[in-house]
N, CA, C and O atoms as CSV, one atom per row, in Angstrom:
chain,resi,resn,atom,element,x,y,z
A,1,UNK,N,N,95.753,-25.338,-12.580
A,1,UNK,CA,C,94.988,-24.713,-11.526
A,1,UNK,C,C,95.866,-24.438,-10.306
A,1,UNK,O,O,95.904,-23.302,-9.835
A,2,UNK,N,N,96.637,-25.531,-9.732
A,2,UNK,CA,C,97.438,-24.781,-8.713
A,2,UNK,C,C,98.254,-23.787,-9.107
A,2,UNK,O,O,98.443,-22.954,-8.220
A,3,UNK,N,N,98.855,-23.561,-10.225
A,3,UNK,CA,C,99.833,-22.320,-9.987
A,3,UNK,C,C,98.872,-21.016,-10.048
A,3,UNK,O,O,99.202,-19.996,-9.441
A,4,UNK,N,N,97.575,-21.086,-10.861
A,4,UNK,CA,C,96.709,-19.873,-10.234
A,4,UNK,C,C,96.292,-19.688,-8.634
A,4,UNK,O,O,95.998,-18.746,-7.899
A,5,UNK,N,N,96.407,-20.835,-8.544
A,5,UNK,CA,C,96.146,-21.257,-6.800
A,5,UNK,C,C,97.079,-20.263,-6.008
A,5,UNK,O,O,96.759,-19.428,-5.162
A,6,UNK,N,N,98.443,-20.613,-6.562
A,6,UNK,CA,C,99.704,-20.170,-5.633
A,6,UNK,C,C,99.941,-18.550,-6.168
A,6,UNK,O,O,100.817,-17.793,-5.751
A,7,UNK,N,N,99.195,-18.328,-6.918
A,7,UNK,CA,C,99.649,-16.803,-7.055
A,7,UNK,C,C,98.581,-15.930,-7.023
A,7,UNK,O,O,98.781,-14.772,-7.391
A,8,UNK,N,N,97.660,-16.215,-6.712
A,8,UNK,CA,C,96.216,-15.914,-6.016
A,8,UNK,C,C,96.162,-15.196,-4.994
A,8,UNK,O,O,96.512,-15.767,-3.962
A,9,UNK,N,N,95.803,-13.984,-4.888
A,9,UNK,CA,C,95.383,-13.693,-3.321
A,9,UNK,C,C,94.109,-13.806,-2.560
A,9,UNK,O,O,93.929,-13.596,-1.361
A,10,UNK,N,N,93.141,-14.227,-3.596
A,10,UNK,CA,C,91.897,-14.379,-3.121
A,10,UNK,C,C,91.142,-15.163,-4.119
A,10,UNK,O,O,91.454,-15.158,-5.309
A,11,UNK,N,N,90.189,-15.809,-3.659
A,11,UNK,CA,C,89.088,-17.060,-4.547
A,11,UNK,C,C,87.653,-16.799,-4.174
A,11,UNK,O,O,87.160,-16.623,-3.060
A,12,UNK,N,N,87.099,-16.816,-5.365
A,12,UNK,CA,C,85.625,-16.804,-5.771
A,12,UNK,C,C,85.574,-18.072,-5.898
A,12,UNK,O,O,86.023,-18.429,-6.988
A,13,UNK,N,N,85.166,-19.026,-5.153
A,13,UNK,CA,C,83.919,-19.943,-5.922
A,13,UNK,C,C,82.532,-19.981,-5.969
A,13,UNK,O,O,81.651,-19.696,-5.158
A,14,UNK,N,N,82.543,-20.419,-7.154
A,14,UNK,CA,C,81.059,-20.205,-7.569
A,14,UNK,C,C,80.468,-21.519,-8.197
A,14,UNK,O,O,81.007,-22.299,-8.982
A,15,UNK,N,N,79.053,-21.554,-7.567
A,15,UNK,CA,C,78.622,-23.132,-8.134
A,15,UNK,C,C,77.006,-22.384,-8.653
A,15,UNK,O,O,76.570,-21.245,-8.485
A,16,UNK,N,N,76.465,-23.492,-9.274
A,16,UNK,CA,C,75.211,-22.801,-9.861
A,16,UNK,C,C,74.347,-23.643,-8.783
A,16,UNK,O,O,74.622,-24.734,-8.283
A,17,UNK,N,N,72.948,-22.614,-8.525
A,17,UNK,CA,C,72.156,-22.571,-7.327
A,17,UNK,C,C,71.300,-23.578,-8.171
A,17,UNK,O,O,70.441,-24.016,-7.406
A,18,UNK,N,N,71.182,-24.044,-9.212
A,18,UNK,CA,C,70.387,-24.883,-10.142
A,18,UNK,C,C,70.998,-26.545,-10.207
A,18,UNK,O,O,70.416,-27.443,-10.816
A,19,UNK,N,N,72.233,-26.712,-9.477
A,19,UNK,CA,C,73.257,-27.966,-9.955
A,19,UNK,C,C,73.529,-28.113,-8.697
A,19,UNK,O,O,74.095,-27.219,-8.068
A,20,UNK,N,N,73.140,-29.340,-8.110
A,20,UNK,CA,C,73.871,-30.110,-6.856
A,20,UNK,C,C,75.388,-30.560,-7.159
A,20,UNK,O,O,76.330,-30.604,-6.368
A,21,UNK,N,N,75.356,-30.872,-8.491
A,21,UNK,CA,C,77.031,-31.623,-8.225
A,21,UNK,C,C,78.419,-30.281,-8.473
A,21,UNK,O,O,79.645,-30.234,-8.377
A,22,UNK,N,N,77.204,-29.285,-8.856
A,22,UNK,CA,C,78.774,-28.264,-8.919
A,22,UNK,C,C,78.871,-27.558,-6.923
A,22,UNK,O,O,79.933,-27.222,-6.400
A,23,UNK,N,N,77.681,-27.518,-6.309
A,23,UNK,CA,C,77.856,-27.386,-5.226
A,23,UNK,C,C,78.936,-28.639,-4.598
A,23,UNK,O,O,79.998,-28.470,-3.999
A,24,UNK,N,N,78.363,-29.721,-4.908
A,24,UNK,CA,C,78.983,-30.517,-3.760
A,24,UNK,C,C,80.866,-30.677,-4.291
A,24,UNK,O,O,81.722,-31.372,-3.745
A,25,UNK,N,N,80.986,-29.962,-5.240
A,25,UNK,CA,C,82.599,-29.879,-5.797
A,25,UNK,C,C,83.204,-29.088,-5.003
A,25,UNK,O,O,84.417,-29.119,-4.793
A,26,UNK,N,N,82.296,-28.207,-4.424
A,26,UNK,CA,C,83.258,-26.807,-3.591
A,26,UNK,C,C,84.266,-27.327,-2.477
A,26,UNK,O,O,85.348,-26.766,-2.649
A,27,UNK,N,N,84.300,-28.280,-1.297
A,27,UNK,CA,C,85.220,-28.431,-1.055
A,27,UNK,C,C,86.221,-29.059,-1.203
A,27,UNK,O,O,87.172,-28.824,-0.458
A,28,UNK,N,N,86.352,-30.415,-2.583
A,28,UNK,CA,C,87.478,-29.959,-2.753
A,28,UNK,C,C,88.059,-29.272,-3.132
A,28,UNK,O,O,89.221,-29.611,-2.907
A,29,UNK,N,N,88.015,-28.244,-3.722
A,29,UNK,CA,C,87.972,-27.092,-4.270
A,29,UNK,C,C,88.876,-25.960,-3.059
A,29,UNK,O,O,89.985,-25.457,-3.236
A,30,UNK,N,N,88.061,-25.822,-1.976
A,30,UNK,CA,C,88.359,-25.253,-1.182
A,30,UNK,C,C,89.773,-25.865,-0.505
A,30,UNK,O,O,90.833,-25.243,-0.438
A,31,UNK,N,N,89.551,-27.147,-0.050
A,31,UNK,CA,C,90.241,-27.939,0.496
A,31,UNK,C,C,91.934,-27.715,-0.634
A,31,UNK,O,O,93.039,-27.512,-0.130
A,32,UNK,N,N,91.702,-27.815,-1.973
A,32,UNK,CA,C,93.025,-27.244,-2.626
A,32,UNK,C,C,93.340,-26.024,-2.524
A,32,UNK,O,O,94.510,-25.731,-2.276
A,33,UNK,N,N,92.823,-25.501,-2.613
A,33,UNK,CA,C,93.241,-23.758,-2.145
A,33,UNK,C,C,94.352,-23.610,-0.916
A,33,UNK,O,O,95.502,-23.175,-0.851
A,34,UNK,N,N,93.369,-24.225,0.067
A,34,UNK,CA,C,93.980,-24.233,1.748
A,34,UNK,C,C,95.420,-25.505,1.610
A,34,UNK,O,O,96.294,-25.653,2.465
A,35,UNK,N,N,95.334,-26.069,0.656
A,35,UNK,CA,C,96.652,-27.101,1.384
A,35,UNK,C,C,97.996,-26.117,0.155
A,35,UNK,O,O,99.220,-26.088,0.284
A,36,UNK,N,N,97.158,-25.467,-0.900
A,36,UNK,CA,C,98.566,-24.777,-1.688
A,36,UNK,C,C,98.666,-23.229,-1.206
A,36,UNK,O,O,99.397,-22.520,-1.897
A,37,UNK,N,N,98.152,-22.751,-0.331
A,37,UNK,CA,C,98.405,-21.945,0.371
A,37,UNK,C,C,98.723,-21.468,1.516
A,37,UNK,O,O,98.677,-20.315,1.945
A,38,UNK,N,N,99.302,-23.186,2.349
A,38,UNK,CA,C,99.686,-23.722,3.366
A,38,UNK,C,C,99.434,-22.604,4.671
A,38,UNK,O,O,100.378,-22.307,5.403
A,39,UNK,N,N,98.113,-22.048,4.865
A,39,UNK,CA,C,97.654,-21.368,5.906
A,39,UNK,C,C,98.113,-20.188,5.644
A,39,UNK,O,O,98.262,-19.417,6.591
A,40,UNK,N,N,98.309,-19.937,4.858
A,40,UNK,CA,C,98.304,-18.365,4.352
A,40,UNK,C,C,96.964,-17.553,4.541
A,40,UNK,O,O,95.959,-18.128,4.123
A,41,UNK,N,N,96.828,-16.568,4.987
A,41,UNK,CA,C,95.500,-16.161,5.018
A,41,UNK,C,C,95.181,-15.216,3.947
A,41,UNK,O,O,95.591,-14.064,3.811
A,42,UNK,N,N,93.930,-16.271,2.789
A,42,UNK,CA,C,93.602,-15.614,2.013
A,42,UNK,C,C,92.227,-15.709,1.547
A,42,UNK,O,O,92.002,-16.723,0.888
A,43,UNK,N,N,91.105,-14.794,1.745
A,43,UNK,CA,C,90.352,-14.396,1.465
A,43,UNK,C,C,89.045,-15.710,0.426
A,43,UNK,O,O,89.382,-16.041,-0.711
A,44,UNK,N,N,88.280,-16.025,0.767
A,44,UNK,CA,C,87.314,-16.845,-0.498
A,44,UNK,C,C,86.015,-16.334,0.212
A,44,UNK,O,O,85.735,-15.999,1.363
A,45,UNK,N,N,85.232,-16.436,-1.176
A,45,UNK,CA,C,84.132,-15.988,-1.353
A,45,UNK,C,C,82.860,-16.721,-1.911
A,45,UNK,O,O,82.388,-16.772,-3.047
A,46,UNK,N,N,82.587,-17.105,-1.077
A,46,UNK,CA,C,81.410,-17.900,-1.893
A,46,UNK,C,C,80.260,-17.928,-2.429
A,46,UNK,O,O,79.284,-17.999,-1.682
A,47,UNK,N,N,80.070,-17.878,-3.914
A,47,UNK,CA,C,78.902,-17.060,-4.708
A,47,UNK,C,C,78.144,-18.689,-5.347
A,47,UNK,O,O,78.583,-19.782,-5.703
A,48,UNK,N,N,76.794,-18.033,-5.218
A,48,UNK,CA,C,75.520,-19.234,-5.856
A,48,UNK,C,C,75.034,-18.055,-7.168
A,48,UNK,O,O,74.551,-16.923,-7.137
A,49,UNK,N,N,75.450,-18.993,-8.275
A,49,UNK,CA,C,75.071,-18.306,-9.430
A,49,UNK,C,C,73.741,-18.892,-9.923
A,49,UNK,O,O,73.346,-20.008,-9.587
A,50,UNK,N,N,73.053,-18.030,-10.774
A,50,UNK,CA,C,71.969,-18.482,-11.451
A,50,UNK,C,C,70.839,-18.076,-10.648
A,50,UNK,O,O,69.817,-18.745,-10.798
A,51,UNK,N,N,70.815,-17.197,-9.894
A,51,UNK,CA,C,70.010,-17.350,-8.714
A,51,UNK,C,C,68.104,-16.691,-9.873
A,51,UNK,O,O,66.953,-16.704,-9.437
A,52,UNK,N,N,68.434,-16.384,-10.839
A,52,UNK,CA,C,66.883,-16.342,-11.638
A,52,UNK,C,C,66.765,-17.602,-12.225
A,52,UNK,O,O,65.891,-17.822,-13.064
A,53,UNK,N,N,67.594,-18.483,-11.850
A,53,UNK,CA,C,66.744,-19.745,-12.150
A,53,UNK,C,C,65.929,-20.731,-10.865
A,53,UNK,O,O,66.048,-20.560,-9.651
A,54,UNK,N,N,65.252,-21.582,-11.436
A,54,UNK,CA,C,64.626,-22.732,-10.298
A,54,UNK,C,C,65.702,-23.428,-9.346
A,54,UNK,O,O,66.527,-24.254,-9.736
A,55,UNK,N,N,65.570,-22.988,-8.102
A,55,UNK,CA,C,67.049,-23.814,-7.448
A,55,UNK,C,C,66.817,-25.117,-6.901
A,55,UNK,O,O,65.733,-25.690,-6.789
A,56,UNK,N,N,67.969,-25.526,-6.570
A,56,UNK,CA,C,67.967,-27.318,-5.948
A,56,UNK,C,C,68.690,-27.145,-4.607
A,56,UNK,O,O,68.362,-27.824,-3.634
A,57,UNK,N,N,70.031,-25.905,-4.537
A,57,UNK,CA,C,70.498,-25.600,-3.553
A,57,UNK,C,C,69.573,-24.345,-2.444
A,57,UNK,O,O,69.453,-23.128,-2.587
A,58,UNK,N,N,69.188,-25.020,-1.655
A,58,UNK,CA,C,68.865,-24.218,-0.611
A,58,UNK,C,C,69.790,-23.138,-0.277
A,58,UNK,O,O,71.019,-23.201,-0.283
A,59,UNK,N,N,68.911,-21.952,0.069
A,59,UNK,CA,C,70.218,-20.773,0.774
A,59,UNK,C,C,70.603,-21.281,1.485
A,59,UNK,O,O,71.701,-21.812,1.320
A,60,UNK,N,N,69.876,-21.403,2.732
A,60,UNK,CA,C,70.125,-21.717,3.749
A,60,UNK,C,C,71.644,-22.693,3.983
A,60,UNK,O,O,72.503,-22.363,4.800
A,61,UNK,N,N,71.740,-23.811,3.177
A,61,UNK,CA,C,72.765,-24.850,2.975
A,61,UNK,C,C,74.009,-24.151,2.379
A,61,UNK,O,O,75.201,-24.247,2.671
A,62,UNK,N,N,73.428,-23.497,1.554
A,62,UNK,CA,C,75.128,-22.509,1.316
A,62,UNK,C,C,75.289,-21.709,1.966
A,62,UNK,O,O,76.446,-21.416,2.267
A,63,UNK,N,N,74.153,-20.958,2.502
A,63,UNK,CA,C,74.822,-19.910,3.741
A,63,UNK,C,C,75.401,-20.317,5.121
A,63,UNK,O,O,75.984,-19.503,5.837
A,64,UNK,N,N,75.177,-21.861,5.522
A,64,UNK,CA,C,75.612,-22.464,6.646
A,64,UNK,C,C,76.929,-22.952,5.820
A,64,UNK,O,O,77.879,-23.009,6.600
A,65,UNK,N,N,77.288,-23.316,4.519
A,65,UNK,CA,C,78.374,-23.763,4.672
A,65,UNK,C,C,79.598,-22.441,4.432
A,65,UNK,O,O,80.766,-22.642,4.761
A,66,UNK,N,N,79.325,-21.616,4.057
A,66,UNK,CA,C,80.174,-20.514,4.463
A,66,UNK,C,C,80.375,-19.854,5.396
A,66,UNK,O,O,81.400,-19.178,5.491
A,67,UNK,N,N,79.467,-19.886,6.293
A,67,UNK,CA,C,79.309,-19.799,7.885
A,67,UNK,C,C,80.970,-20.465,8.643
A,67,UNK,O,O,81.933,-20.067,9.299
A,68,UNK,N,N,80.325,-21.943,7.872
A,68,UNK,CA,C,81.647,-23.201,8.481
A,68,UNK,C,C,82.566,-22.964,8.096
A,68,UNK,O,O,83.504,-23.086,8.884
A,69,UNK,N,N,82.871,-22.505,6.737
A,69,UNK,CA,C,83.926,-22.143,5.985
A,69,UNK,C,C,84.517,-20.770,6.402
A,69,UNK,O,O,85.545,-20.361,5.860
A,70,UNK,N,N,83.962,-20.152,7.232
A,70,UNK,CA,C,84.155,-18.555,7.466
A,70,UNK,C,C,84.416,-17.364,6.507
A,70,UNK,O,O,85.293,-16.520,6.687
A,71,UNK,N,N,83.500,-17.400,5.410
A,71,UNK,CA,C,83.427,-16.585,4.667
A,71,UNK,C,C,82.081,-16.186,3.932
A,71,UNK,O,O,81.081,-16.904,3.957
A,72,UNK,N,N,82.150,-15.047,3.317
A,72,UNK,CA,C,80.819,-14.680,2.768
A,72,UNK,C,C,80.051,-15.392,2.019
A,72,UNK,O,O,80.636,-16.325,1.468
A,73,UNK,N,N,79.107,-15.304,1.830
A,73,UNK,CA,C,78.392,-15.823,0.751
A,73,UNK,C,C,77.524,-15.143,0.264
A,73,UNK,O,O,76.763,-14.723,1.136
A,74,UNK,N,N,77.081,-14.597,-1.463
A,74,UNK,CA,C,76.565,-13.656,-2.284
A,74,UNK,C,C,75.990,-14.376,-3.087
A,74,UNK,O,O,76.765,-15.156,-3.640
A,75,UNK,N,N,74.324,-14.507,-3.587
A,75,UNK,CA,C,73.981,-14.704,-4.585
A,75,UNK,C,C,73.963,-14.008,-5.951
A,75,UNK,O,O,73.580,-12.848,-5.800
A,76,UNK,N,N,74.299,-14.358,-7.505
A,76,UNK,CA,C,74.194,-13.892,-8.338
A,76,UNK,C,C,73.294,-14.136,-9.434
A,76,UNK,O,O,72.379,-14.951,-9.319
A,77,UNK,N,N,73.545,-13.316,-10.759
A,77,UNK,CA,C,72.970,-13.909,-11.837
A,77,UNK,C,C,73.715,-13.254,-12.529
A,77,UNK,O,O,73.833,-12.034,-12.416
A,78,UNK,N,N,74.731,-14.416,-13.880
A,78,UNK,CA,C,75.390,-13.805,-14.275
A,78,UNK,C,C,74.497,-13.214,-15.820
A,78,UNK,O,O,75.055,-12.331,-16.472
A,79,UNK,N,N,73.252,-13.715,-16.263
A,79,UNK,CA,C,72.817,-13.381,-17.347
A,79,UNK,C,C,72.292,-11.767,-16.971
A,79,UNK,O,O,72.739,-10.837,-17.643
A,80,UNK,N,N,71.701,-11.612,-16.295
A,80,UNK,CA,C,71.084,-10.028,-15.685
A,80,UNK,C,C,72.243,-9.412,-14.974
A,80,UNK,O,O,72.090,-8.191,-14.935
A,81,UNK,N,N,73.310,-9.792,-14.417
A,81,UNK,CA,C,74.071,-8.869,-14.181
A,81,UNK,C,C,74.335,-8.653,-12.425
A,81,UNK,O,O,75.329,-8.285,-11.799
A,82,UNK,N,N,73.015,-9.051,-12.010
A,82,UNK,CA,C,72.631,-9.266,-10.140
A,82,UNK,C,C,73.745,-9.204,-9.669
A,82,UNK,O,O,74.387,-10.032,-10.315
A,83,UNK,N,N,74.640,-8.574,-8.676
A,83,UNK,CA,C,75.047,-8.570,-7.404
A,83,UNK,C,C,76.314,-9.571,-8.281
A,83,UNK,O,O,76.878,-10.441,-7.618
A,84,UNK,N,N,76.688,-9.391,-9.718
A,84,UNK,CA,C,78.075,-9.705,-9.993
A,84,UNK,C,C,79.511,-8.642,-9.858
A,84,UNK,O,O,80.687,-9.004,-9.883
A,85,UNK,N,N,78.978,-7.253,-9.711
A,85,UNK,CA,C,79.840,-6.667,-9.557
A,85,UNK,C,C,80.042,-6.426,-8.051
A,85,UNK,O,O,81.207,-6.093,-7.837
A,86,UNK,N,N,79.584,-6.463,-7.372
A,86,UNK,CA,C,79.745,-6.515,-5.582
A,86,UNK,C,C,80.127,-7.797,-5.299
A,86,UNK,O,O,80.863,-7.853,-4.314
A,87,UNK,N,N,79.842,-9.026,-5.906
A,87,UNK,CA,C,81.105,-10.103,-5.834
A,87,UNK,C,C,82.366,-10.113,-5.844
A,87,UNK,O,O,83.137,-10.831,-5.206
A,88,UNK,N,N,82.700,-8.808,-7.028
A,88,UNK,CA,C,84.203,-9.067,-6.794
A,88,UNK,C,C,84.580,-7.478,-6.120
A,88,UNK,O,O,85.714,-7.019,-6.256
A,89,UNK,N,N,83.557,-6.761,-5.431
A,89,UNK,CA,C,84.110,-5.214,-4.867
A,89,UNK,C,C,84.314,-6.423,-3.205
A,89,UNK,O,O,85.071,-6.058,-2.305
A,90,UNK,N,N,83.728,-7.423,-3.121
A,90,UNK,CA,C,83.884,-7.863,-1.168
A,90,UNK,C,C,84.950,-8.487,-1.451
A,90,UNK,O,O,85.848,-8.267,-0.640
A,91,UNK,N,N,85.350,-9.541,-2.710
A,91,UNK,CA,C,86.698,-9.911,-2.317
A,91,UNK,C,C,88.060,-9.118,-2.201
A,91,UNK,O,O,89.111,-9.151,-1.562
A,92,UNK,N,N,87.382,-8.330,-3.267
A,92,UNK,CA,C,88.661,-7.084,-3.543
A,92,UNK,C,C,89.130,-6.095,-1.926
A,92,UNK,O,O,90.276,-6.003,-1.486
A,93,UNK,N,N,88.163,-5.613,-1.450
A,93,UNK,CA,C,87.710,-5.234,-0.373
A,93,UNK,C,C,88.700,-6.049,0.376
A,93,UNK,O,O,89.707,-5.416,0.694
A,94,UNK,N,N,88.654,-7.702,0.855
A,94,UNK,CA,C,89.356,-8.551,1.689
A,94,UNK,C,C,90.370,-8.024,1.355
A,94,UNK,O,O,90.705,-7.078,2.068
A,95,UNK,N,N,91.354,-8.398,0.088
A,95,UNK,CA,C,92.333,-8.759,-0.353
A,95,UNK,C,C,93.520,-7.074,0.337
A,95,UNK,O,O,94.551,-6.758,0.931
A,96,UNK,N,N,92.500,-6.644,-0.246
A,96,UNK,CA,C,93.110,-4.913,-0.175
A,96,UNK,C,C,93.280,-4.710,1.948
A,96,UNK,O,O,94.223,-4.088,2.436
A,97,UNK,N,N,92.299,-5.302,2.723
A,97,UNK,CA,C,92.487,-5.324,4.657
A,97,UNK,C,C,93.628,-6.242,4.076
A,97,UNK,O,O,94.721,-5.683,3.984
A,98,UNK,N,N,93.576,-7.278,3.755
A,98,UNK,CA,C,94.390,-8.554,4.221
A,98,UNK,C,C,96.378,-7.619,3.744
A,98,UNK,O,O,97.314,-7.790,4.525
A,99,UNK,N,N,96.505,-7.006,2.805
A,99,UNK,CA,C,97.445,-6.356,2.254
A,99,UNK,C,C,97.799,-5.268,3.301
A,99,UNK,O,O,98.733,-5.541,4.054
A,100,UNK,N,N,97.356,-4.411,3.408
A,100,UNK,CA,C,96.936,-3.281,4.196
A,100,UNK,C,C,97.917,-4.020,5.977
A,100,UNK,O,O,99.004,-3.731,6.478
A,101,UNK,N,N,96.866,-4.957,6.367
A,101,UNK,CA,C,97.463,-5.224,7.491
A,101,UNK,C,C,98.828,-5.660,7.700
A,101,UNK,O,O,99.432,-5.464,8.755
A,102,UNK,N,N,99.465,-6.437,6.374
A,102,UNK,CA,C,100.860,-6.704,6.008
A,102,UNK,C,C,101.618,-5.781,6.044
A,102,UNK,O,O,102.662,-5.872,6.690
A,103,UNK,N,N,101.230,-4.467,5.242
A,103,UNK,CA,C,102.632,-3.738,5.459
A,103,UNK,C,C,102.586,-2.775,6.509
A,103,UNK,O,O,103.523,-1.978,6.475
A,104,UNK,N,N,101.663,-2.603,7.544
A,104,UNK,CA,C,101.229,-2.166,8.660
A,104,UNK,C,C,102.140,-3.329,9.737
A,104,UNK,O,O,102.717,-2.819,10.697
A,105,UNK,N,N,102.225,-4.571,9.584
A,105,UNK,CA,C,102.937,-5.426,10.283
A,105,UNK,C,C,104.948,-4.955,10.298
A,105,UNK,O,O,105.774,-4.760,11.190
A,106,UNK,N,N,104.977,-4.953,8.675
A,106,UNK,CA,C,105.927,-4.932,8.532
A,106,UNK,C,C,106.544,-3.352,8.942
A,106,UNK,O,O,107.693,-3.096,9.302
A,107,UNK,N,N,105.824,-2.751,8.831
A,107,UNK,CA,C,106.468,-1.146,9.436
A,107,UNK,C,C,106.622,-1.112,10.791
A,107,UNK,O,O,107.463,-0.313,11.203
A,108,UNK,N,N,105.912,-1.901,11.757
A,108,UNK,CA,C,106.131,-2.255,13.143
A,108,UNK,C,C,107.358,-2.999,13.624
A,108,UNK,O,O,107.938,-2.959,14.710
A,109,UNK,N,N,107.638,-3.814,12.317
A,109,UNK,CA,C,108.850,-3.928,13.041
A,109,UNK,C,C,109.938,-3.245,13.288
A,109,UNK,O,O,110.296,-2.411,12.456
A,110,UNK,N,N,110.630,-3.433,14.375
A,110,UNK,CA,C,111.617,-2.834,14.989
A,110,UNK,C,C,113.036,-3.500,14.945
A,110,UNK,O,O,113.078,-4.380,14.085
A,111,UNK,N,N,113.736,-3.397,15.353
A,111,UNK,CA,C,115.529,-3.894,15.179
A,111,UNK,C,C,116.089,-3.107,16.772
A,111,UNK,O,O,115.936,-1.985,17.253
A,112,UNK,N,N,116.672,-4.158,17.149
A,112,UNK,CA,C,117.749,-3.415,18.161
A,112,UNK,C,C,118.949,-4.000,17.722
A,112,UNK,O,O,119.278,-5.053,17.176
A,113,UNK,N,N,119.626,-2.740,18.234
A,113,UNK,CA,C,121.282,-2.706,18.054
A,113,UNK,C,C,121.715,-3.156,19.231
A,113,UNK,O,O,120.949,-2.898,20.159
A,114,UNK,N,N,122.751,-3.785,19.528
A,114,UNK,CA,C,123.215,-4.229,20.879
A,114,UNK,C,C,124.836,-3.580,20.871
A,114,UNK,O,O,125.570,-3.741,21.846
């Protein structure tokens, strides 16, 4: 998992809106991301799957913790298909600003000759 970690430009996690213990896994989860990408700024997304089933996770609780986390949060369903393909058009979306602003950085720079 870390070397997908380290060559990653962006992370989906996803826990099922039906399962407390795959929610309460997300930060460490998160928490590995951020220490193998040593403040690199890269993009996560946080998706509640299953959302046509009976839930245990409140929105509300995942939408405040991506709030904290500073990133989106999208409900899905991966059996019907729900709002799985706009899961990965917002990260893609990030990844593609977060790129974008890089070589926009890097063309700014300048050099003097002395």
């Amino acid at each position: 998992m870390d070397t997908w970690i380290n060559f990653g430009d962006g992370f989906i996690l996803v826990f099922s809106i039906n399962d407390e213990e795959s929610f309460k896994c997300l930060n460490e989860k998160r928490n590995r991301i951020i220490e193998i990408k040593n403040g690199k700024n890269c993009p996560i997304l946080l998706v509640g799957n299953k959302n046509d089933l009976d839930r245990k996770i409140n929105y509300s609780d995942a939408k405040n913790l991506s709030n904290k986390w500073g990133c989106e949060y999208i409900e899905t369903s991966a059996i019907n298909g729900f709002n799985c393909k706009e899961a990965f058009e917002i990260l893609a979306k990030k990844i593609y600003k977060i790129k974008q602003n890089d070589i926009k950085k890097k063309k700014e720079c300048c050099c003097s000759i002395y």
